[in-house]
C-alpha positions in Angstrom: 14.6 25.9 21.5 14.0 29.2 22.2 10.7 29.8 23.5 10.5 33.7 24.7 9.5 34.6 21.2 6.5 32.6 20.7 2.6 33.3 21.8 0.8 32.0 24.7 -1.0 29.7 22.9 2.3 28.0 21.2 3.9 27.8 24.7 0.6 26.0 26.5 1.6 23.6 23.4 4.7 22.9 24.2 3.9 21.2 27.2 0.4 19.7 26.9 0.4 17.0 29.4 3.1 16.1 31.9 4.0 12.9 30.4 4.9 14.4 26.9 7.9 15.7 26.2 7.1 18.0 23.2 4.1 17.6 20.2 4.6 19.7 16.8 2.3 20.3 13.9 2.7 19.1 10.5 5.5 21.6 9.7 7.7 20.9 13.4 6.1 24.1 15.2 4.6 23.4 18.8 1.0 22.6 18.6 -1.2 25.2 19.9 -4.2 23.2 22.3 -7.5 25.1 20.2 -6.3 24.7 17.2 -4.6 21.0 17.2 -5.6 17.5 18.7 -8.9 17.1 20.2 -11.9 14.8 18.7 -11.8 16.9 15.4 -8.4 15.0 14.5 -9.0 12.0 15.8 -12.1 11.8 13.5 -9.8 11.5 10.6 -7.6 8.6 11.8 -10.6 7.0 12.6 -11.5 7.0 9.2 -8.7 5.8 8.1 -8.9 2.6 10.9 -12.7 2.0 9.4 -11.0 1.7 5.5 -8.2 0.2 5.9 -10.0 -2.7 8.4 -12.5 -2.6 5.4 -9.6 -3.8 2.9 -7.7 -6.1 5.1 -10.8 -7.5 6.4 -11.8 -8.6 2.8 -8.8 -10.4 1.7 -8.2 -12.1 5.2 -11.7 -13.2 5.9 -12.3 -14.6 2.6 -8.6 -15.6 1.6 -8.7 -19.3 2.6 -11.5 -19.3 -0.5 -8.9 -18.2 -2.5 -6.1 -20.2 -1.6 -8.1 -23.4 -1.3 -10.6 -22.9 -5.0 -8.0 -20.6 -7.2 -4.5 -22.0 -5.6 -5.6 -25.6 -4.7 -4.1 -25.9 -1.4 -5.0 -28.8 0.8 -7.8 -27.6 3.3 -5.0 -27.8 6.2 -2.3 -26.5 4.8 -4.7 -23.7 2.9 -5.7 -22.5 6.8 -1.9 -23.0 7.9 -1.4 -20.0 4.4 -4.2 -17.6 6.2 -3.2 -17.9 9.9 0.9 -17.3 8.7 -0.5 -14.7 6.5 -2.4 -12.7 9.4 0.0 -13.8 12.1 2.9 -11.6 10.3 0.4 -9.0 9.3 0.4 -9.0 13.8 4.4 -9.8 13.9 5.0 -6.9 11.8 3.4 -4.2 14.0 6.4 -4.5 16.1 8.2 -3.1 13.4 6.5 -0.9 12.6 6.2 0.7 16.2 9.9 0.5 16.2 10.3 2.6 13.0 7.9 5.0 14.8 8.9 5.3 17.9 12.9 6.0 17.1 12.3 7.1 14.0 9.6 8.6 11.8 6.6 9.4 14.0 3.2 7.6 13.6 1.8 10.1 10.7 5.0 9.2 8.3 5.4 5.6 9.4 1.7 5.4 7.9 2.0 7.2 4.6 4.9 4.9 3.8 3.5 2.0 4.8 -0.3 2.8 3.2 1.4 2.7 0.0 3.0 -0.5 0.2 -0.2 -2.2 1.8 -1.9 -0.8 -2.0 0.9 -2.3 -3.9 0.2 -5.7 -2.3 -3.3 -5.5 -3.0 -2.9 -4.6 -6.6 -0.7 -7.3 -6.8 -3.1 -9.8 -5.6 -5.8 -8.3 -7.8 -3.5 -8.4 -11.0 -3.0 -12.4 -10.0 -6.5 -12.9 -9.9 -7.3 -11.6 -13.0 -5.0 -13.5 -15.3 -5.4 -16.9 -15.5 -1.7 -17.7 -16.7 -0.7 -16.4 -13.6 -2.2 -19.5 -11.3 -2.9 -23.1 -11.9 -5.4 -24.0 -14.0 -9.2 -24.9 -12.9 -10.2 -27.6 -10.9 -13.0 -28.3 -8.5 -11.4 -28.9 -5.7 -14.7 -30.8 -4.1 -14.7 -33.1 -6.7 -11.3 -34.0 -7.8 -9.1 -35.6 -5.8 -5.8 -34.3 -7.1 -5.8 -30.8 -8.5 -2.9 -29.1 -9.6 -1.4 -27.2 -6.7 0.0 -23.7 -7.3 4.0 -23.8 -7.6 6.7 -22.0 -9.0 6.2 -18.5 -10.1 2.4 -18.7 -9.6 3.4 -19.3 -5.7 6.0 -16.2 -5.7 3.3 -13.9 -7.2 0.6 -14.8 -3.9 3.1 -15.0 -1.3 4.8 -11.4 -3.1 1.6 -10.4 -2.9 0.5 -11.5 0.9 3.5 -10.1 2.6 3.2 -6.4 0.8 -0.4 -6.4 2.3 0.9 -7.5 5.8 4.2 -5.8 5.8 2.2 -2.6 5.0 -1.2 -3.4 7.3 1.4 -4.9 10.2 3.1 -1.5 10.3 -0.2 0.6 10.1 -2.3 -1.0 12.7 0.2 0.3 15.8 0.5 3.7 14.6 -3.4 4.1 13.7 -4.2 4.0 17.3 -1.1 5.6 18.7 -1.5 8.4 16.5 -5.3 9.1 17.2 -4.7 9.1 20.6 -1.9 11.4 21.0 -4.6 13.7 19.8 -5.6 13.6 23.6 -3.7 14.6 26.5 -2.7 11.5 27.9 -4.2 12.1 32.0 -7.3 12.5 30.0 -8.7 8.8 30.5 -12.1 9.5 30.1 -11.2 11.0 26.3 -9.2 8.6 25.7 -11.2 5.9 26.7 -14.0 7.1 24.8 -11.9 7.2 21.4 -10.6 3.7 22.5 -14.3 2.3 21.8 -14.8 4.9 19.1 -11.3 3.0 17.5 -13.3 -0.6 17.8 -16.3 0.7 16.4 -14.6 1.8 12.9 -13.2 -1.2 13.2 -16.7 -3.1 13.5 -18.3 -0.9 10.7 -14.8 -1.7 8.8 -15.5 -5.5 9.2 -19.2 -5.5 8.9 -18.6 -3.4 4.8 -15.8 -6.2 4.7 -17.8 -9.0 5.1 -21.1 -8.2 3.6 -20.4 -5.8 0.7 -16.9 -6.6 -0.6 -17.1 -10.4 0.1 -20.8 -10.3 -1.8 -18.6 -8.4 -4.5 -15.5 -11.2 -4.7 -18.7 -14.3 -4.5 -20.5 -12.5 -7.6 -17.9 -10.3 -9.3 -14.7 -12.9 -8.5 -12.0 -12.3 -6.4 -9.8 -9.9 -9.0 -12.6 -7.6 -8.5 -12.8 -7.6 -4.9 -9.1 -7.4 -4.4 -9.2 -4.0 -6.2 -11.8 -3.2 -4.6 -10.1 -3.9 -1.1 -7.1 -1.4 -3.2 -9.3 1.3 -4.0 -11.1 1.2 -0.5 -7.2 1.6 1.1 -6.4 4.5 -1.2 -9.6 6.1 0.1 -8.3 5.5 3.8 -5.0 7.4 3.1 -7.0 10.2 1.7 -8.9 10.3 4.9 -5.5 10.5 6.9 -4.2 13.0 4.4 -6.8 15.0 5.0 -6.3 15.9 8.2 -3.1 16.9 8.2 -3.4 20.9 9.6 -5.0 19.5 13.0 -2.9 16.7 13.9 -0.7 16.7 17.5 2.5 15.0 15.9 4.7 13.7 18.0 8.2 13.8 17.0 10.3 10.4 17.3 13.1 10.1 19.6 15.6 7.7 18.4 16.1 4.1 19.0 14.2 3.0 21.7 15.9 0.2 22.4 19.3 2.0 23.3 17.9 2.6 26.5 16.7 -1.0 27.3 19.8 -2.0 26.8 21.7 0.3 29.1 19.5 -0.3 31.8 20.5 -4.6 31.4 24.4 -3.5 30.9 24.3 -1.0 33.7 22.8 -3.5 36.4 24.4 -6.3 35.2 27.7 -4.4 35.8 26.6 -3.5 39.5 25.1 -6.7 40.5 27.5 -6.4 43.1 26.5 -3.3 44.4 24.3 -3.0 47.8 21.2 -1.0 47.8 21.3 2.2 49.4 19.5 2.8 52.9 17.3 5.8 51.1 15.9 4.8 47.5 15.4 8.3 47.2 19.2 8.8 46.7 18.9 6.8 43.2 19.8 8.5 39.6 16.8 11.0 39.0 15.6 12.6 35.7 17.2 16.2 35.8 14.5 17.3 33.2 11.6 19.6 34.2 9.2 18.7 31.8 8.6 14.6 32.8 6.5 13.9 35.7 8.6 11.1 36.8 7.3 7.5 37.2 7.2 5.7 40.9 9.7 3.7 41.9 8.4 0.3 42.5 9.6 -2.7 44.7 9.1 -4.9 41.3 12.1 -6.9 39.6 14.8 -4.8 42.3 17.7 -6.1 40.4 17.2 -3.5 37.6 17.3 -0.8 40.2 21.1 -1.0 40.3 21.7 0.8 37.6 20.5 3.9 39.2 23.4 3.4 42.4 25.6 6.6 42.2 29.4 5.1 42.6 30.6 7.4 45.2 34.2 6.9 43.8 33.5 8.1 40.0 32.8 11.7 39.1 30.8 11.5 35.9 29.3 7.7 35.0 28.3 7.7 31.4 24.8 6.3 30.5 25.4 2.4 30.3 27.2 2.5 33.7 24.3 5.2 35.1 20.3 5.2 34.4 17.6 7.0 35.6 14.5 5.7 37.9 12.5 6.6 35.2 14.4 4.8 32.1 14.7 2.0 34.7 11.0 1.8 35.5 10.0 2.1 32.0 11.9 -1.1 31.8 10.3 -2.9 34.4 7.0 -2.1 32.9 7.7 -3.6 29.5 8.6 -6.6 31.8 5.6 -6.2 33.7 3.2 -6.5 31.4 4.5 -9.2 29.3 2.5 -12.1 31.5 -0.5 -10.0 30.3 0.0 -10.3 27.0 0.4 -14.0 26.8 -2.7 -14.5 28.6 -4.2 -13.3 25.4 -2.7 -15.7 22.5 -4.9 -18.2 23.2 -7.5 -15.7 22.9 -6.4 -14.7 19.6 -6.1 -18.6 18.6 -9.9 -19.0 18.7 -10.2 -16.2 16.4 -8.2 -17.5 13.9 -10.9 -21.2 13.8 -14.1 -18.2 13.3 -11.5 -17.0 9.9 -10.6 -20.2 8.4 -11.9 -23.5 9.9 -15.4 -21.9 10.5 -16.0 -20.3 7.5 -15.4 -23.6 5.4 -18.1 -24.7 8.4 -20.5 -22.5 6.3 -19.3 -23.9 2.9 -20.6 -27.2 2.8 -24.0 -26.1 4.8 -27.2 -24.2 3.7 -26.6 -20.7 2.5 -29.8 -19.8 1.2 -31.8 -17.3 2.4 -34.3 -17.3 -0.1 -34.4 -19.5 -3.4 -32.2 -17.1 -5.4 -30.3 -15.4 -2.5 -27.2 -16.7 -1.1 -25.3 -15.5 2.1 -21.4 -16.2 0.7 -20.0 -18.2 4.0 -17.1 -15.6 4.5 -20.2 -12.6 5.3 -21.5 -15.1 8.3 -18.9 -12.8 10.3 -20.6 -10.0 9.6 -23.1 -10.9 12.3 -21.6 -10.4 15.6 -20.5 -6.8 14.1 -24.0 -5.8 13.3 -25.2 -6.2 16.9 -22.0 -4.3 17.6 -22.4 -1.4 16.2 -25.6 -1.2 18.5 -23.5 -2.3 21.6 -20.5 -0.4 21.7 -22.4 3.1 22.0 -24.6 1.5 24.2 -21.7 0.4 26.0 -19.9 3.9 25.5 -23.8 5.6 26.4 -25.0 3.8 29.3 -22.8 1.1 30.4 -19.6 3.8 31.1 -21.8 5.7 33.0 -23.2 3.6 35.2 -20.4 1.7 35.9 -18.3 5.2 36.9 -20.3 5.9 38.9 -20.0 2.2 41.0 -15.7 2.1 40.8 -14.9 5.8 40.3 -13.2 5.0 37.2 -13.5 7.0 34.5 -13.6 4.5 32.1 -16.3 2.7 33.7 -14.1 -0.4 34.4 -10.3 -0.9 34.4 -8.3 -2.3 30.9 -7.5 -5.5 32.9 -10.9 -6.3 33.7 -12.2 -5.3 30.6 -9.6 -7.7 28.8 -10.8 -10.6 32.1 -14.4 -10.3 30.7 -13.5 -10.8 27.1 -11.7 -13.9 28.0 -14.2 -15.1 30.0 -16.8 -15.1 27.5 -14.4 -16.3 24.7 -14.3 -19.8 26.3 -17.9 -20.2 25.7 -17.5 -19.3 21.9 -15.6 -22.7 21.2 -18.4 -24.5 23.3 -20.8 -23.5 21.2 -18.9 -24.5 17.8 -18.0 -27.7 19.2 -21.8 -28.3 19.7 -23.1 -26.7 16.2 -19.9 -29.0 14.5 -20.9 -31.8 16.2 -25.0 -32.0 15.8 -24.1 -30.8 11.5 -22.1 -33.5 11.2 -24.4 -36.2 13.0 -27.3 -34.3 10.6 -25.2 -35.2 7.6 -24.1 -38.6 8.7 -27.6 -39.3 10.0 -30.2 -38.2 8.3 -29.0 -36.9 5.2 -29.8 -33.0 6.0 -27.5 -30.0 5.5 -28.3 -27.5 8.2 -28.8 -23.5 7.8 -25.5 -21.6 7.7 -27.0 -19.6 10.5 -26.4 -22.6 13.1 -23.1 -21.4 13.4 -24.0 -17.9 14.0 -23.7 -18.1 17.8 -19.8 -19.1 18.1 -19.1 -15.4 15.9 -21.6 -13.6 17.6 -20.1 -15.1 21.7 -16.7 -14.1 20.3 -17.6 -10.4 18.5 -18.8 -9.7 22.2 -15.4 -11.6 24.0 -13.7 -9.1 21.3 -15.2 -6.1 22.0 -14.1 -6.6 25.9 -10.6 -7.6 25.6 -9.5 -6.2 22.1 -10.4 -2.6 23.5 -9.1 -3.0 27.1 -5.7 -4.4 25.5 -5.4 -1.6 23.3 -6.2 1.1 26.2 -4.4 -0.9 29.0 -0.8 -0.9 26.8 -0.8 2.3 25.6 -1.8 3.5 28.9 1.7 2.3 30.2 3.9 3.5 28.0 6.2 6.7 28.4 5.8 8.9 25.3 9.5 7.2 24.1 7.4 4.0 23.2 3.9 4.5 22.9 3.5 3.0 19.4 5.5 -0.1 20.0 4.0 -0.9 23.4 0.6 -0.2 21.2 2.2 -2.6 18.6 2.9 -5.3 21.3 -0.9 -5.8 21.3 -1.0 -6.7 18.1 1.8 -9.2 18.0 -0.9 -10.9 20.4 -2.7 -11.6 17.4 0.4 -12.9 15.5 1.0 -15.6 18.0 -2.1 -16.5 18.4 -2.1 -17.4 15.0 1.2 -19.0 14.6 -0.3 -21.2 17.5 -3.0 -22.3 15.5 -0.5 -23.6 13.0 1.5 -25.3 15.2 -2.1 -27.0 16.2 -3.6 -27.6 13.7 0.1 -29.5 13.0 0.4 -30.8 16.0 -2.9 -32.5 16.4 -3.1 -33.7 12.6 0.1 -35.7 14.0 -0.9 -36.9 17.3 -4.4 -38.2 16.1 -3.6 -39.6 13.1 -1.3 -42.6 14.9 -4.3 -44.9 15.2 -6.1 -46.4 12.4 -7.7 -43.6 11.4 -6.5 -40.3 9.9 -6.5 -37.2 12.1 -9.2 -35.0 13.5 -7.7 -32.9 10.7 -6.4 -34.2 7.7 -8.8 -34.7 5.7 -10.3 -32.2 2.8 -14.3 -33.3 3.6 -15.3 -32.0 7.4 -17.5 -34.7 7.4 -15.0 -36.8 7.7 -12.7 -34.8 9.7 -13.6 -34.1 13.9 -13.4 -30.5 13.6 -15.6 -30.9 16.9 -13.6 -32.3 18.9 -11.1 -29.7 18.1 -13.1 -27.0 19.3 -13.6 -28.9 22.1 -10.0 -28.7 22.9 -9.8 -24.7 22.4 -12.6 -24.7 24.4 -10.2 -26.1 27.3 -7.1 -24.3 26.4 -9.5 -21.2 26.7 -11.1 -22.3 30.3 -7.9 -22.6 31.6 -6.5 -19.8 30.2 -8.8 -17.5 31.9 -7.3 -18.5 35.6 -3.6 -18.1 34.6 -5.1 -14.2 33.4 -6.6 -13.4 36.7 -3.0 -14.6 38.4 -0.9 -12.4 36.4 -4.0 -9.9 36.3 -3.8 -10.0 40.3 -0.2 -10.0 40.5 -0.2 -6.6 38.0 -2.8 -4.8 40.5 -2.0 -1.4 41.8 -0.1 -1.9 45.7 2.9 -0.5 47.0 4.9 -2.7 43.9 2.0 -2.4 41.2 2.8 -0.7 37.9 4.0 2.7 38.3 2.1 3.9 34.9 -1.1 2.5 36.5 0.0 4.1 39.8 0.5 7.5 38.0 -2.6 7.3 36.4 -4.8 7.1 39.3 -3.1 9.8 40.8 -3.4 12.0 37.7 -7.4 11.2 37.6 -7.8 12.3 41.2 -6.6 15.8 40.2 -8.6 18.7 39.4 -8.5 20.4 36.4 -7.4 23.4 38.2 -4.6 21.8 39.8 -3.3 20.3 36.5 -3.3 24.0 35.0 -1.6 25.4 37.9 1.5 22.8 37.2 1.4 23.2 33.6 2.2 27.1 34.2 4.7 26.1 37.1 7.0 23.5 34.7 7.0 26.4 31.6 7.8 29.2 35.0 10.7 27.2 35.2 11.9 26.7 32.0 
């Protein structure tokens, strides 16, 4: 590229943080600092975040309705349908930080895949509407064997399903990647602050989602409230549209996992090599505009891939990698423990969007005589006190607790995410107890208890959430070189996916074991009065306890020594510099260009 005939202000964009390699506007010319990135462009991504959680949080949160009154699924297999459903919305992120990353760029990947995620919610909407296209009515409550949905009428919802989380899967990575490439990336207090301004449009997203457009499905039926959920999505790509002149784009930089894979061939084929006396002596970067990573002491086998052969002249790049393709490597390894500390997490989310909410079915949703809260909105409460919380959090917490570590996000990702799971533990103790004194109520006395019993197991876990949703998010994409940053951001959300793939298998799993006696299982039934949906809690309760300790093992082991994480590493060194000093190499790597 040649550079000498461009302004000041296009060269300071070339190189606007040492850790990216290049950023372009909408049209492929370098960004230029005052005029792209920055809070103003991030405001428009987080607009789209707030619509599109608004849409996806309306079919998902209210889909086992759906499935279980319109399709007439069995309750169990009707949650199995949701948890699949939103474990590949999760799955699919990988995807579609893959097409990102090597490919696209987060601002296309989006546009393509905001379209499909419309099409599947048209689709869904269309279903809805016509009766020919599902089974016909039934009361599900009432009748023991209603016509289950099959054929054609099956094709159409699961056609339907995974355009909604093919296109939402391959959104969700590049929504927050993309908004926060609007910051320079040593920035942590900037980004950290649009980390909690991300989960906030998410809250507001969820709290519309479950108040507004579930009232509108309850009282307007579901065909209604799908295309509402469409329209509400087409209104989040206008958003991102919208903002197109001020975005910090950056440009993709082929298939990320070409490198990965030299790294594995390359040590594999010098396994027999000896270590030099002088790391220093390893294959370096020769490019000027990559502060490189540390090396670390961490998983030293991959290290042999950067051992010169002192026999061969040129080594070509599956025989030869750098330190910093190698540590990039050890990174993704790294942080892999992390993220299956969360799944379990992510499990006792997927109870509050399917087991829960048929909690609130069968119990007393009146507010007043004439007013009904539909079960699906009882979500909605833990995200009202959020939107309170996180900008108190962001206000007053942040500060105060900067001030005590010297962070500038207040606390570190990984204890962020430690809290959260923490506190989610309690959130199945309290639905265990609720489950357990409805169904003695019922049994009992004959009483059906106020939907709002169950209110404390959303609002524990919207406060678990807001702790390790947010620190997983910032603590990923806080590791990653610029080569990956939406499919490390992606690998947050396949958290979610297995998490809900594991309550599948559980729900599967313990149908089986406890139905062996001479009763059915704690499951298996259609009537939770009959079923012991307590005693299931109970056992995410323990799952979640236990859980917590294998986090701060791997959470220990990750912590920043002489072998820690050389992105963490990197970072604290980066915040200990002066703005000055950060200038001063800025106009030292373009000197030398």
């Amino acid at each position: 590229m040649d550079i000498h005939g461009l302004s000041s202000d296009a060269k300071q964009g070339l190189y606007t943080s040492e850790s990216d390699d290049l950023c372009v506007d909408f049209r492929g010319r370098p960004c230029i600092p005052r005029k792209h990135g920055g809070a103003r462009a991030a405001l428009f991504v987080l607009g789209l975040q707030a619509f599109e959680m608004m849409a996806i949080a309306a079919v998902g949160n209210n889909l086992i309705t759906y499935v279980f009154n319109e399709m007439h699924f069995p309750l169990s297999k009707s949650a199995n349908i949701v948890t699949n459903f939103i474990g590949t919305v999760f799955l699919l992120s990988l995807l579609g930080g893959f097409l990102s990353d090597s490919y696209l760029g987060s601002f296309r990947t989006v546009l393509v895949f905001g379209s499909v995620e419309i099409s599947g919610f048209i689709l869904l909407s269309v279903q809805a509407h016509l009766p020919q296209l599902r089974p016909r009515d039934c009361d599900m409550k009432s009748t023991r064997h209603c016509p289950e949905a099959k054929g054609y009428e099956a094709v159409i919802l699961y056609t339907a399903l995974y355009l909604i989380a093919l296109g939402s899967g391959c959104l969700k990575p590049n929504i927050i990647s993309h908004g926060a490439n609007q910051f320079l990336k040593e920035d942590s207090r900037k980004l950290s602050s649009f980390f909690n301004g991300a989960y906030f449009a998410f809250c507001m997203g969820e709290l519309l989602a479950l108040t507004l457009l579930v009232w509108v499905q309850t009282h307007s039926g579901m065909d209604v409230g799908f295309g509402v959920s469409a329209a509400v999505m087409a209104a989040g790509m206008i958003c991102l549209v919208s903002g197109t002149p001020f975005y910090r784009n950056k440009p993709p930089n082929g298939s990320i996992f070409t490198p990965i894979s030299q790294v594995f061939v390359a040590a594999v084929t010098k396994r027999k090599q000896s270590f030099p006396s002088n790391m220093e002596t390893l294959h370096q970067s020769s490019s000027d505009r990559v502060r490189p990573l540390l090396h670390t002491d961490k998983f030293r086998f991959l290290d042999k891939a950067c051992i010169k052969m002192q026999d061969k002249g040129s080594e070509s790049q599956w025989r030869l990698c750098t330190v910093e393709q190698v540590e990039q490597v050890k990174i993704l390894l790294s942080v892999v423990p992390i993220f299956a500390c969360t799944i379990v997490f992510n499990t006792i989310l997927a109870q509050l969007q399917t087991f829960s909410v048929q909690q609130g079915s069968i119990m007393n949703t009146h507010i007043t005589k004439r007013f009904e809260i539909p079960p699906a909105s009882l979500q909605s409460i833990p995200y009202i006190i959020l939107i309170f919380v996180v900008p108190l959090y962001e206000t007053f917490f942040v500060p105060i607790a900067r001030k005590l570590t010297g962070k500038d996000s207040g606390i570190s990702p990984l204890q962020r995410i430690g809290a959260g799971l923490f506190l989610a533990t309690f959130s199945m103790v309290a639905a265990a107890l609720i489950e357990a004194k409805r169904r003695k109520s019922s049994f009992h006395h004959g009483e059906t208890l106020s939907i709002f019993w169950i209110a404390p197991q959303f609002l524990i876990f919207g406060l678990s959430e807001m702790f390790t949703a947010v620190g997983l998010v910032e603590f990923f994409y806080k590791q990653s070189s610029q080569r990956m940053q939406s499919f490390l951001t992606a690998m947050t959300y396949c958290s979610y996916s297995f998490g809900f793939y594991l309550s599948s298998i559980l729900v599967s799993l313990v149908n089986h074991v406890t139905s062996k006696g001479s009763g059915g299982g704690w499951l298996s039934d259609n009537d939770l009065n009959k079923d012991r949906l307590d005693l299931f809690y109970w056992l995410l309760a323990a799952l979640s306890f236990f859980n917590f300790f294998h986090y701060l093992f791997w959470s220990r082991w990750y912590s920043c020594d002489k072998s820690a994480s050389p992105a963490i590493c990197n970072a604290e060194i980066h915040a200990s510099e002066d703005l000055e000093g950060r200038n001063n190499e800025k106009v030292g790597n373009f000197m030398r260009v």
